[in-house]
C-alpha positions as a Python dict, from the first residue, in 0.01 Angstrom:
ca = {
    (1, 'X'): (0, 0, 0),
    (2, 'X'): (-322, -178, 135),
    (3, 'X'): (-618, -108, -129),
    (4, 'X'): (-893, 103, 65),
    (5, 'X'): (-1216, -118, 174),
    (6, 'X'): (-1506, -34, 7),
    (7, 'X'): (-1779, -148, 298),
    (8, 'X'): (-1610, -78, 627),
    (9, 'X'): (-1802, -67, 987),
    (10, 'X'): (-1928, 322, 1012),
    (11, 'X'): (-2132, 471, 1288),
    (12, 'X'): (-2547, 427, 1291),
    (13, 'X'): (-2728, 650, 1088),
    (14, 'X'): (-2768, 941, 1389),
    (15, 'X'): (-3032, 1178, 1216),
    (16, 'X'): (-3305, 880, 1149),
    (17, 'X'): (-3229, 736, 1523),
    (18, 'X'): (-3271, 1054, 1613),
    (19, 'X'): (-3600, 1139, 1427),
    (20, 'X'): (-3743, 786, 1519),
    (21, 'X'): (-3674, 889, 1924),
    (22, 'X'): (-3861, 1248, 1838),
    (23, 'X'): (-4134, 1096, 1679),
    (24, 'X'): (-4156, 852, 2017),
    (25, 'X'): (-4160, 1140, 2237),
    (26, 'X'): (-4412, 1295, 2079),
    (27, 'X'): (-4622, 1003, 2055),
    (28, 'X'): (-4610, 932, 2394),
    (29, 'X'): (-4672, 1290, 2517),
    (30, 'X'): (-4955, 1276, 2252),
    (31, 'X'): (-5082, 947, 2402),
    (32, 'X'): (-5124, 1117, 2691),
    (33, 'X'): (-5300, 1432, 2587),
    (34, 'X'): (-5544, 1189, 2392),
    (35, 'X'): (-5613, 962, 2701),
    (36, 'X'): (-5642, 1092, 3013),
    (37, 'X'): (-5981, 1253, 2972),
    (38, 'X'): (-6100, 919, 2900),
    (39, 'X'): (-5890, 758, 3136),
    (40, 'X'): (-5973, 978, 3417),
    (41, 'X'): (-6367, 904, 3374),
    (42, 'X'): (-6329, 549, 3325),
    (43, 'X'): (-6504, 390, 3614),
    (44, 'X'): (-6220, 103, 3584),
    (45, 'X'): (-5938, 324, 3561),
    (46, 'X'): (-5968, 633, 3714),
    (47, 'X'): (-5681, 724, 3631),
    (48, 'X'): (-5559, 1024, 3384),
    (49, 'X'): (-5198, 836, 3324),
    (50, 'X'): (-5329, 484, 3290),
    (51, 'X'): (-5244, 460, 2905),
    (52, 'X'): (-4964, 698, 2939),
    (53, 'X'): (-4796, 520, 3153),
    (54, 'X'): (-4903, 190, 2970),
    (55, 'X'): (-4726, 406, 2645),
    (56, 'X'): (-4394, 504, 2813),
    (57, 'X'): (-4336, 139, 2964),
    (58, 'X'): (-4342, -1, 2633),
    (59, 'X'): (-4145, 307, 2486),
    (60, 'X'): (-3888, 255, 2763),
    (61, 'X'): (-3862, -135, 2648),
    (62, 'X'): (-3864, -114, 2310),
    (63, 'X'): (-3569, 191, 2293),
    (64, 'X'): (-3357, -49, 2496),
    (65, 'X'): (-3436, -403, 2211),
    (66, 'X'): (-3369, -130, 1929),
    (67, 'X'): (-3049, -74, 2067),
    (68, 'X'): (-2948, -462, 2164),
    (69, 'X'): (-3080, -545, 1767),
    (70, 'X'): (-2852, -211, 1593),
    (71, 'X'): (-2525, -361, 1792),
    (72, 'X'): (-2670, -751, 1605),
    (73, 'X'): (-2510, -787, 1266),
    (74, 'X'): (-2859, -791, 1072),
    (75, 'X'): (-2685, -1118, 847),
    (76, 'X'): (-2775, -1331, 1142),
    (77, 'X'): (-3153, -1259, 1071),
    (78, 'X'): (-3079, -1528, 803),
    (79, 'X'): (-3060, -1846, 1026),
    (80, 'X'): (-3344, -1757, 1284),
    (81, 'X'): (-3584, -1658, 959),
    (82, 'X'): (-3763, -1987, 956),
    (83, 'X'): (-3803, -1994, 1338),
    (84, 'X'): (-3949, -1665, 1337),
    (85, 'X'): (-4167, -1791, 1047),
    (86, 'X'): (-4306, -2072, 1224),
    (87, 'X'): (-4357, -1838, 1533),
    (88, 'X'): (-4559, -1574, 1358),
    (89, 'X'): (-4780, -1842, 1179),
    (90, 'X'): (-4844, -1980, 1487),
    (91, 'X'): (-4912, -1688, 1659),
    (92, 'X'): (-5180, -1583, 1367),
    (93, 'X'): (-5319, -1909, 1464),
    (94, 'X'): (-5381, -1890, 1798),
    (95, 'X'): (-5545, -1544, 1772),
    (96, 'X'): (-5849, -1745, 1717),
    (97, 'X'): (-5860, -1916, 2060),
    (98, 'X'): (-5974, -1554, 2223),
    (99, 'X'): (-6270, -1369, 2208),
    (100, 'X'): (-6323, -1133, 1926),
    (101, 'X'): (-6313, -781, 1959),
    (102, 'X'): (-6559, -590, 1766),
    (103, 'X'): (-6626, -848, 1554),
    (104, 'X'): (-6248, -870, 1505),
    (105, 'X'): (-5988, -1173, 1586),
    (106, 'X'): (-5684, -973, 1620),
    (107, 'X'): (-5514, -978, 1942),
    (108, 'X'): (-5372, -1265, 2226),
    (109, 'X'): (-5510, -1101, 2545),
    (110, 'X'): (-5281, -1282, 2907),
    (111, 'X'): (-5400, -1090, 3122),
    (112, 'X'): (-5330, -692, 3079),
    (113, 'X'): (-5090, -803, 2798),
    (114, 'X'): (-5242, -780, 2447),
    (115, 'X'): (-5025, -877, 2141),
    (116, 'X'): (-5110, -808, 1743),
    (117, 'X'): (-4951, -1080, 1531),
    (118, 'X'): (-5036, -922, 1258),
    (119, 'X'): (-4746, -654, 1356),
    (120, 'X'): (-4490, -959, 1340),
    (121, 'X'): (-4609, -1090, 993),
    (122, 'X'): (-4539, -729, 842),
    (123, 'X'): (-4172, -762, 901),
    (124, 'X'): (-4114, -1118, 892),
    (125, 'X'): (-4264, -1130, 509),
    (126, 'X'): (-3968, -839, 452),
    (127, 'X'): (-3741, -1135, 588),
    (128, 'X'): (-3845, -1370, 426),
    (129, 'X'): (-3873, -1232, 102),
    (130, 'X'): (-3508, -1047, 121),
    (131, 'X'): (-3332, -1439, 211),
    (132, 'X'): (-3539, -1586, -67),
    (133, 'X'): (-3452, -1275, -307),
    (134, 'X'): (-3073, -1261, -233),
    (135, 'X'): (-3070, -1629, -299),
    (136, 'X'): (-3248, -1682, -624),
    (137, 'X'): (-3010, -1435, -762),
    (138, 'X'): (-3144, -1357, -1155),
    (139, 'X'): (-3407, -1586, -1131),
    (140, 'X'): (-3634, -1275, -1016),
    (141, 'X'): (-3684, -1196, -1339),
    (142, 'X'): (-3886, -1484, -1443),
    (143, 'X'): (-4220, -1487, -1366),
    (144, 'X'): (-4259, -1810, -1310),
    (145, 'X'): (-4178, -2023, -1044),
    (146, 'X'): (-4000, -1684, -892),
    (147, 'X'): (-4193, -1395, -862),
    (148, 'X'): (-4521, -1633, -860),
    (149, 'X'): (-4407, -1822, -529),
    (150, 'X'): (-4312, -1486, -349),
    (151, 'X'): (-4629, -1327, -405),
    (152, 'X'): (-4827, -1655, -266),
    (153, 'X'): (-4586, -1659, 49),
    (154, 'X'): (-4733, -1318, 55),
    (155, 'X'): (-5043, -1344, -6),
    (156, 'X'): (-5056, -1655, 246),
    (157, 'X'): (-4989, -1386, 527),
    (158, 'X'): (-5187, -1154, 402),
    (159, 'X'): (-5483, -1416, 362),
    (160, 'X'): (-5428, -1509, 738),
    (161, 'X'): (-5444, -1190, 854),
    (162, 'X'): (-5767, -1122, 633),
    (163, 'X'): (-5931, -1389, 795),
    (164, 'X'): (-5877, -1200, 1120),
    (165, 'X'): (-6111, -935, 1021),
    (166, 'X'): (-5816, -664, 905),
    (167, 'X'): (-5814, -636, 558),
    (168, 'X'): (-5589, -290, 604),
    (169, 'X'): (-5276, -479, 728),
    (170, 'X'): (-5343, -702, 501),
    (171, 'X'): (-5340, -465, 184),
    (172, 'X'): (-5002, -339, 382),
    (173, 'X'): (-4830, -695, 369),
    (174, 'X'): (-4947, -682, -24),
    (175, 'X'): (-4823, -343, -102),
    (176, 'X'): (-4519, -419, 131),
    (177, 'X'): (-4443, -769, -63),
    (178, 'X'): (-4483, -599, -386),
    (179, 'X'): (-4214, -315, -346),
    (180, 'X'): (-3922, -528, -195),
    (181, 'X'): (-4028, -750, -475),
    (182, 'X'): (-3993, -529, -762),
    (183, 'X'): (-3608, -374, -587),
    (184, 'X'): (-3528, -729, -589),
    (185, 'X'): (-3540, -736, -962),
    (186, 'X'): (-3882, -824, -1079),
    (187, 'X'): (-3969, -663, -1411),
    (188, 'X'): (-4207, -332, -1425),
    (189, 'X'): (-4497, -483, -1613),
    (190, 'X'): (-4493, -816, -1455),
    (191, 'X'): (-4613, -612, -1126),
    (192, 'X'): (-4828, -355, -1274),
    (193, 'X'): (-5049, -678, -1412),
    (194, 'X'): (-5029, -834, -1099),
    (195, 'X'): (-5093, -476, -920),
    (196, 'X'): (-5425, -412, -1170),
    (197, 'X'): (-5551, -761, -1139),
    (198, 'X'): (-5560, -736, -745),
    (199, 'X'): (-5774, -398, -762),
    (200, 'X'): (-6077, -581, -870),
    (201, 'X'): (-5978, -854, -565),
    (202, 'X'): (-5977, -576, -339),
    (203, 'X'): (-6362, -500, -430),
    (204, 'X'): (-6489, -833, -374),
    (205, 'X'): (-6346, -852, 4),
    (206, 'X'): (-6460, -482, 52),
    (207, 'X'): (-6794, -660, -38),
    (208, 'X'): (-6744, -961, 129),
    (209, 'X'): (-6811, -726, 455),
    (210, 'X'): (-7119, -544, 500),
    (211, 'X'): (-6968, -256, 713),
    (212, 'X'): (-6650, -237, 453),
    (213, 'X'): (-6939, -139, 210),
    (214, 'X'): (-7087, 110, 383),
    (215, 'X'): (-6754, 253, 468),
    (216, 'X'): (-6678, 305, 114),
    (217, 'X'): (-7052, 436, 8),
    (218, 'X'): (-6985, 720, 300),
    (219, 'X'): (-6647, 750, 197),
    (220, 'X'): (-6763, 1050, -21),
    (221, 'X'): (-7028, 1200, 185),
    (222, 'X'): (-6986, 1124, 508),
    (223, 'X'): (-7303, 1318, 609),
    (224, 'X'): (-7525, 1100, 513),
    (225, 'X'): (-7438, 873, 777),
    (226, 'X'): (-7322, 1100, 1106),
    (227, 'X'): (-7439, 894, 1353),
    (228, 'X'): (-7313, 550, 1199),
    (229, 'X'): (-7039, 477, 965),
    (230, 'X'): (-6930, 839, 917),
    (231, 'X'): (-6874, 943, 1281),
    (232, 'X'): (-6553, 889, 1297),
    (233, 'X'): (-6447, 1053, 984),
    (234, 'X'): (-6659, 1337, 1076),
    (235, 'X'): (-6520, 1416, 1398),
    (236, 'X'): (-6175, 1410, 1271),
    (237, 'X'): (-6250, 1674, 1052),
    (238, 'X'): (-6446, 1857, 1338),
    (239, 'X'): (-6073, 1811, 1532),
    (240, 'X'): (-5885, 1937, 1235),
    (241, 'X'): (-6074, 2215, 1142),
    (242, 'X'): (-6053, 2349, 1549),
    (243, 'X'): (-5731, 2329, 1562),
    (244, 'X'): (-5611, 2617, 1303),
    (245, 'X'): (-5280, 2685, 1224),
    (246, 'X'): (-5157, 2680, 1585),
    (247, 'X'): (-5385, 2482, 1777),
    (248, 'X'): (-5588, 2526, 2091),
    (249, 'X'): (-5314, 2421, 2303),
    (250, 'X'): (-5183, 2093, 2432),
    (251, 'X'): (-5419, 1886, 2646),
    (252, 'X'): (-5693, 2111, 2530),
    (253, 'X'): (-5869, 1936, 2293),
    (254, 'X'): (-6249, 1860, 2274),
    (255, 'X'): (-6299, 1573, 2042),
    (256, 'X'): (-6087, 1331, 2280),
    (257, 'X'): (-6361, 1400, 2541),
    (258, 'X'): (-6620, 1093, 2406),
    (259, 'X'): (-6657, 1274, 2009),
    (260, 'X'): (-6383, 1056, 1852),
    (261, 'X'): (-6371, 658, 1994),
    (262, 'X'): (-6043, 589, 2142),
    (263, 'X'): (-5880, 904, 2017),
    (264, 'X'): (-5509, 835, 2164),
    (265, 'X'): (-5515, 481, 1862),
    (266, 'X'): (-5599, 535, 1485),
    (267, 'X'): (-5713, 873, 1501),
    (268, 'X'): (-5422, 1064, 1736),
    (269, 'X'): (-5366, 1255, 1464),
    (270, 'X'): (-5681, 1429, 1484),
    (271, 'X'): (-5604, 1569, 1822),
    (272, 'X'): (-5243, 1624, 1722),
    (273, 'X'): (-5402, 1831, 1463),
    (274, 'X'): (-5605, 2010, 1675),
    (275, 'X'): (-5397, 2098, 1973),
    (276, 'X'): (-5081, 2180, 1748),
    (277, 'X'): (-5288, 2293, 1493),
    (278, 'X'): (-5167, 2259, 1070),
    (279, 'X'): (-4830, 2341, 1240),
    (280, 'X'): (-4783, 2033, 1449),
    (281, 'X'): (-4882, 1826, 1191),
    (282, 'X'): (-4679, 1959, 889),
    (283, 'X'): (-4430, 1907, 1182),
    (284, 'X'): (-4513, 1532, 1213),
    (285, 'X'): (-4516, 1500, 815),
    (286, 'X'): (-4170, 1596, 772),
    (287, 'X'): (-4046, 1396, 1072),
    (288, 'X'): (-4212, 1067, 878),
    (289, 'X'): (-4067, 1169, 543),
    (290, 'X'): (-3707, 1215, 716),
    (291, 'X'): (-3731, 853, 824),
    (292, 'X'): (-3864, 768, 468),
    (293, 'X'): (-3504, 993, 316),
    (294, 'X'): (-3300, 767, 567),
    (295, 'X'): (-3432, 453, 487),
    (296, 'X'): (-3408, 517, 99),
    (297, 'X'): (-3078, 613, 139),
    (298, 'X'): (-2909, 293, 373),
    (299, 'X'): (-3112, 101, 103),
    (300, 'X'): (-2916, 281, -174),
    (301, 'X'): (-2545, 204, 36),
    (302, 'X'): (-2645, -134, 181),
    (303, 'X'): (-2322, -366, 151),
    (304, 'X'): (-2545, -674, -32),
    (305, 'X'): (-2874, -726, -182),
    (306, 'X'): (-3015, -875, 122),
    (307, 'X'): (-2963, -546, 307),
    (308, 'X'): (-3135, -347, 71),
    (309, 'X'): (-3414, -582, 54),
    (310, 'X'): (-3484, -537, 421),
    (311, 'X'): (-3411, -162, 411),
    (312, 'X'): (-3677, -121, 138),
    (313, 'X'): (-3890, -302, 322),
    (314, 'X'): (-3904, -193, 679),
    (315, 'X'): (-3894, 160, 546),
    (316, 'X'): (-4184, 52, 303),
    (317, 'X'): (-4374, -86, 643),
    (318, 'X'): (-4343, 216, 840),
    (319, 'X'): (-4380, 479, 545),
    (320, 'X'): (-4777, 303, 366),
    (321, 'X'): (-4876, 287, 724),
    (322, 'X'): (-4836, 654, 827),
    (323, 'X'): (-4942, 756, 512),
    (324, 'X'): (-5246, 585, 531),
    (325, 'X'): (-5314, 662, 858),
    (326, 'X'): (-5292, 1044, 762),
    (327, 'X'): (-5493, 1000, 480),
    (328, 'X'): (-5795, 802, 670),
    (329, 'X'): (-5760, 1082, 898),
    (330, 'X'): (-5803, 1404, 658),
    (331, 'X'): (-6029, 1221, 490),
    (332, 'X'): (-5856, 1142, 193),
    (333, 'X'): (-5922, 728, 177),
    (334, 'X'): (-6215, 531, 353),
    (335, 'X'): (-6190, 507, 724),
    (336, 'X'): (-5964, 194, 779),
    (337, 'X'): (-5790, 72, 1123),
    (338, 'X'): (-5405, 153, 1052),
    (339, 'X'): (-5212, 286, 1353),
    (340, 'X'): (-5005, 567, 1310),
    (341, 'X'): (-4642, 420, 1338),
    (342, 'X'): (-4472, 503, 1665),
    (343, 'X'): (-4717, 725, 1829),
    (344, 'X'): (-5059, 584, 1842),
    (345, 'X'): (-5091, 397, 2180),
    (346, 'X'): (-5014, -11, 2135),
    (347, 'X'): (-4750, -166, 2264),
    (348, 'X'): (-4680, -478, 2072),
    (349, 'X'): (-4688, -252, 1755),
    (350, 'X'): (-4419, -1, 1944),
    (351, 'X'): (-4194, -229, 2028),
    (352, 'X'): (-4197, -450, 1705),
    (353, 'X'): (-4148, -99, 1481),
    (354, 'X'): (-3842, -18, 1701),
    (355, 'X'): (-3697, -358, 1695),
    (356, 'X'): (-3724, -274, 1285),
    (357, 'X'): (-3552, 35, 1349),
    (358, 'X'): (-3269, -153, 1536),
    (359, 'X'): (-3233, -360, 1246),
    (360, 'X'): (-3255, -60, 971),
    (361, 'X'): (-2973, 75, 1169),
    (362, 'X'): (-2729, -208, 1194),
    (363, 'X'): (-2770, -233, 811),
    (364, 'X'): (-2663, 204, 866),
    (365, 'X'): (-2390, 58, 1019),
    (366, 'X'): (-2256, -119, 720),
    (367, 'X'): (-2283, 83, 446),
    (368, 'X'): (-2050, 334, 188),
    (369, 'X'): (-1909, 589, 356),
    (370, 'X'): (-2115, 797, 133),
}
C-alpha cells in the first residue's frame, strides 16, 4: 500500500484570493469616488474618470500577472533572485536622474508612466532574505556573521530608499526584514536589542528633516498648526467624524473637494470613512485582517522553510502598511506617506502587491491539506 504524501498539489487558497479581489474592487470604486471631483476641475484633465480609469487599467493588468505568477512554482524565485536584485538596485539608482517631487526622489516618470522602486525593494528583501535563510540552515542563530549580514542587506535597501526622501518605506523594509528574520530562527533577545537600539536611530533621521520634526511636534496637537503641517491630519478627522456610522453616501463626500490633498492616495481612507461611514471601514479592517489570517496560516503549512519565509514576509509587507496607513489616518501615528495596500490609486504599487499575492498563492498551492 503506497504511504500517503504529506505535501501534495491542493487548490489556491480561494477565501484570501477572494478577499484580495474585494478589497481591489473597492479600491478602485473608491479611487473613483475620491478623484473625480478633482479630476473633473482639473484644467488638464477634465475629466471625472481620468484616475479611475488610470486605477482599473492597472487593476485589470495586475489580476491577470497574479494569476500567470500563482500557476509559477514560487521555488523558481530562487534562480532569478539575484537578477531581480541587481534590477531593483538599479532601479533605486536611477530614481535620481528625474526631477524631484516635493522635495522627494521617488518615482521614474516615461512619459504618463510613473514607477516606485521602492515598491520592488519591499518584496525583493523578503526574497532575498528567505534564499539566504533557507540556506544558512542553523547558522541563524548566531549573531554573528548571520543575523548581522541580513540586517545590513537590509538596512542597505532601506538606506537607499532613505536617501530618496521616504523614510516610511524605509522603516517598512526594517520592520519587514526583522520579522522574516526572527521566523527564520533568530533568537528573541538578539532582535529586541537590535529593535531598541534602532529607536534612538529613528530620532536622529526624524531630525535629520526639518518637516519630519514638525510632523512629530504636531503629532499631538495638530491645532496648533492647521494651516501647515497639521492640515492633513486635521481634515481626515473632519472626514471621519462626517461620516457617522453609515456615511453620507458614496460619491458624496466633501473633504475630496480641495480639503484633503490628493484624497484618492494616502488618505482614501478618510473618504472611505466618510461616505461608508464607521461601517465601511470596520468593513475594510476585517477584509485586511482576513488576508493577514490567510497569510499566517499558508506560512504555518508551507512545504519548506523558504516558503514560509516568503509567506511571512509578503503578508508582513501588506499587513505594517495598511496598518499604518489606518493609523496615520485616525490619527493614531504622525502623518507619514504609506499607501493603503490595494486601494489607494498607484499603479506600480497595485500591480507589484498582486504579483505578491500570485506568489503567496502558489506557496497556498503547496501546502498540508490542513
Amino acid at each position: 500500500m503506497k504511504k500517503p504524501k504529506l505535501f501534495e498539489k491542493v487548490e489556491v487558497d480561494f477565501v484570501l484570493l477572494a478577499t484580495v479581489l474585494l478589497i481591489l474592487a473597492i479600491g478602485v470604486v473608491m479611487v473613483y469616488s475620491a478623484s473625480s471631483y478633482v479630476d473633473l476641475n482639473d484644467p488638464k484633465i477634465h475629466d471625472d474618470m481620468y484616475n479611475f480609469k488610470k486605477q482599473g487599467m492597472f487593476a485589470v493588468l495586475g489580476i491577470l500577472i497574479l494569476f500567470f505568477i500563482e500557476k509559477v512554482d514560487y521555488h523558481k524565485l530562487k534562480k532569478v533572485t539575484n537578477i531581480i536584485i541587481v534590477i531593483t538596485i538599479c532601479l533605486l539608482g536611477v530614481v535620481f536622474l528625474f526631477p524631484a517631487i516635493n522635495g522627494a526622489s521617488r518615482w521614474i516618470q516615461v512619459g504618463p508612466l510613473s514607477l516606485q522602486p521602492s515598491e520592488i525593494a519591499k518584496y525583493a528583501v523578503v526574497l532575498l532574505l528567505a534564499r539566504g535563510i533557507e540556506k544558512n540552515g542553523e547558522r541563524i542563530k548566531k549573531f554573528f556573521p548571520t543575523v548581522f549580514v541580513y540586517l545590513l542587506v537590509a538596512a542597505f535597501f532601506a538606506g537607499f530608499v532613505y536617501l530618496e526622501k521616504n523614510l516610511s518605506i524605509a522603516t517598512v523594509i526594517m520592520v519587514v526584514s526583522i520579522i522574516v528574520i526572527y521566523v527564520g530562527g533568530a533568537k528573541g533577545w538578539q532582535l529586541g536589542a537590535i529593535i531598541s537600539s534602532l529607536i534612538p536611530v529613528g530620532f536622529i533621521f526624524i531630525l535629520a528633516e526639518p518637516y519630519r520634526l514638525l510632523r512629530l511636534k504636531n503629532f499631538m496637537n495638530p491645532w496648533s498648526a492647521p494651516k501647515t503641517t497639521g492640515y492633513q491630519a486635521i481634515q481626515s478627522l473632519y472626514a471621519l467624524g462626517s461620516g457617522g456610522i453609515t456615511g453620507v453616501g458614496l460619491g458624496q463626500s466633501r473633504q475630496k473637494c480641495y480639503y484633503i490633498p490628493e484624497p484618492y492616495n494616502d488618505f482614501i481612507f478618510s473618504i472611505i470613512g466618510e461616505e461608508l461611514g464607521f461601517i465601511g471601514c470596520v468593513i475594510i479592517i476585517i477584509l485586511f485582517l482576513i488576508v493577514i489570517q490567510r497569510g499566517i496560516k499558508i506560512a504555518m503549512h508551507a512545504k519548506d522553510v523558504y516558503g514560509t519565509l516568503l509567506a511571512v514576509g509578503i503578508t508582513s509587507v501588506i499587513a505594517i502598511q495598511a496598518m499604518i496607513n489606518i493609523a496615520v489616518v485616525t490619527g493614531a501615528i504622525p502623518v507619514t506617506g504609506v499607501p493603503l495596500p490595494f486601494i489607494s490609486s498607484g499603479g506600480s504599487a497595485l500591480v507589484i502587491n498582486l504579483a505578491a499575492m500570485g506568489i503567496l498563492l502558489n506557496i497556498s498551492s503547496q501546502t498540508t491539506k490542513k
